[in-house]
N, C-alpha and C positions, 0 to 999 in steps of 0.2 A: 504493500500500500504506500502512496505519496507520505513524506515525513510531514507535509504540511496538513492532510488529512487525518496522519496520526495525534500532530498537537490538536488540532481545533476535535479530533474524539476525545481525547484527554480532559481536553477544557469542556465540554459538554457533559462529562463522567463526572467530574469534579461542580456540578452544573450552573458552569457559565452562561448567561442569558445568552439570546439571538435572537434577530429578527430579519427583513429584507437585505439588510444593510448587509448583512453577509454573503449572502447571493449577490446583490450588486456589485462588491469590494471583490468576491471571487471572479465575476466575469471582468470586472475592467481589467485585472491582473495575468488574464488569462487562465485561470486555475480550473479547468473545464473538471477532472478529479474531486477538488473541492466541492464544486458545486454541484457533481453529482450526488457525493455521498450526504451534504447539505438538507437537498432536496429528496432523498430515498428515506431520510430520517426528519422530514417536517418540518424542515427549517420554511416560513414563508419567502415569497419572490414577489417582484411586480416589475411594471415595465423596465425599469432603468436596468434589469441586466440585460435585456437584445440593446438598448443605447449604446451604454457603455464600453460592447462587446464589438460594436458596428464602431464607431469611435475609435476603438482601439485597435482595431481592425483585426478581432481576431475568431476569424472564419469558422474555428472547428466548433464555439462555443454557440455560436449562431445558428450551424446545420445543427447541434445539437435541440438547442432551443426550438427549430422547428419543428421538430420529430416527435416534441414532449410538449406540444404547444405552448411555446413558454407564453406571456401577455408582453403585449406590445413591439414583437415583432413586424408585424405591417407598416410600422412608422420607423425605420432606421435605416431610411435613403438619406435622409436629411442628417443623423448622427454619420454616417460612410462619410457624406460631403464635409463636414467639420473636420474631420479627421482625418481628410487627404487620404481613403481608404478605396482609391480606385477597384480593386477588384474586391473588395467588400459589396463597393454600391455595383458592380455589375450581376454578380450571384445577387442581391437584392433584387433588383430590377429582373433577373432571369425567372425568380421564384414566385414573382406577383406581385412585388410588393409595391405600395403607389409611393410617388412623389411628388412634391407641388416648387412652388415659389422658394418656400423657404431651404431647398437644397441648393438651389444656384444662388441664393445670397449670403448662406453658409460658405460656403466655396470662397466667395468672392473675399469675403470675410476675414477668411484665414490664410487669401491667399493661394489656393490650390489652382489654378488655372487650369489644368491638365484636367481635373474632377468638373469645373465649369466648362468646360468647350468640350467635355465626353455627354454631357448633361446635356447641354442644348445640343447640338449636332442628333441626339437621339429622343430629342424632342419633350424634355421637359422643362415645362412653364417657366416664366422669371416675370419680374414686376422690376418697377424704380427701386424697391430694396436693393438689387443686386448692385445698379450703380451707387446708392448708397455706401452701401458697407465696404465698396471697393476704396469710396475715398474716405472713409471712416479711417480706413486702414491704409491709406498713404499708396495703394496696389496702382499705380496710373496705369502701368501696361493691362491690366485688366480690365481697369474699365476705357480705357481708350479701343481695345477688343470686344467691348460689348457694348459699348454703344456703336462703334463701327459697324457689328451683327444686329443692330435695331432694338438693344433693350433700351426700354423708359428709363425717362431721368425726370427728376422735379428740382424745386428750388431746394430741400436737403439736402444732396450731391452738393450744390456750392455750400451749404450752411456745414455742414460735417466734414470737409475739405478745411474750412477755414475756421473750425471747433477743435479740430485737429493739430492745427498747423500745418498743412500742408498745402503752400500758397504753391510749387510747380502745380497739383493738383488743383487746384483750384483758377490757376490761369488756366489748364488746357481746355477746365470745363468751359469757359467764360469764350474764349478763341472758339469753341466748336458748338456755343449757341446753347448751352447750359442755364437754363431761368434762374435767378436769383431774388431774395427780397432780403429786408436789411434784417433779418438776425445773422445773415452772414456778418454783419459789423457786428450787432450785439455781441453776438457769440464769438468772436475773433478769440483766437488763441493769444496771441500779445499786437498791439500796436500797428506794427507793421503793416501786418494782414489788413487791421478794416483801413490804415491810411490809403493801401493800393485799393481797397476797394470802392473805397469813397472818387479816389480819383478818374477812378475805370466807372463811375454810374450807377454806383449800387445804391437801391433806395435806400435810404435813411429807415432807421428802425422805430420812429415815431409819425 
């Protein structure tokens, strides 16, 4: 048996509380072992170990989960994309499982680029989140590639560009027709930012 299996029987014998949280802490870590023996012995579970396990990207604990219908499997296309877990979210995607918006703005988010252009290209959804959280996160190449591919943008893109600090982000959106209104100044990261924006036409935030 796993040594990690044998301490948490030990602590159970000696009896150590438990609850989800051990099932969760098992799958994020990978401990597919633990978590069986966990769950053969009544330990409870809930969504957050298919999350954690698709996040983590770690597949055996997943195809397990399917087999023992773990809950909340159907929703961890959006943890794959967090997690930069490309061939997590494609066994996702191969198994049924849906995906909306919030997988390509996860992506954009964290930066995955590779998990956003496998994502669209195979035809799942996006909104203005996704240019959001690209300039949330300073990512210009990525959202200069999706807005290039026709994702929406609103005036948050400039206001979370320049919340952020990141005025190259924040020109390119402005140079390629990016709406703005003035809590891009309110919200300016320091000085600078809302002076170029004041000078470039941004309305005032009163």
């Amino acid at each position: 048996m796993d040594a990690h299996v044998e301490i948490l029987k030990w602590a159970r014998e000696y009896g150590c509380p438990w609850d989800a949280r051990t099932c969760t802490e098992a799958s994020r870590s990978g401990h597919l072992e633990i978590l069986k023996w966990a769950r053969e012995n009544g330990c409870t579970w809930n969504r957050f170990i298919c999350e954690v396990a698709a996040e983590g990207g770690h597949l055996k604990i997943l195809k397990w989960a399917r087999a023992t219908e773990a809950p909340g499997i159907e929703w961890t296309c959006t943890a794959a994309a967090r997690g930069g877990r490309l061939e997590v979210l494609k066994w996702c995607r191969e198994s049924g499982y849906a995906w909306n918006e919030n997988t390509c703005s996860s992506a954009a988010l964290n930066g995955h680029f590779d998990i956003l252009k496998w994502a669209h290209e195979n035809g799942c959804p996006w909104n203005a989140d996704t240019c959001l959280f690209a300039a949330l996160s300073g990512h210009l190449e990525i959202l200069k590639w999706a807005h290039e591919n026709g994702c929406p943008w609103d005036e948050r893109t400039c206001l979370y560009a320049s919340k952020r600090g990141h005025i190259d982000v924040l020109k390119w959106a402005r140079e390629n027709g990016c709406p703005w209104d003035g809590r891009t100044i309110s919200h300016a990261h320091n000085s600078d930012i809302a002076k170029w924006a004041r000078e470039n036409g941004c309305p005032e935030p009163w």
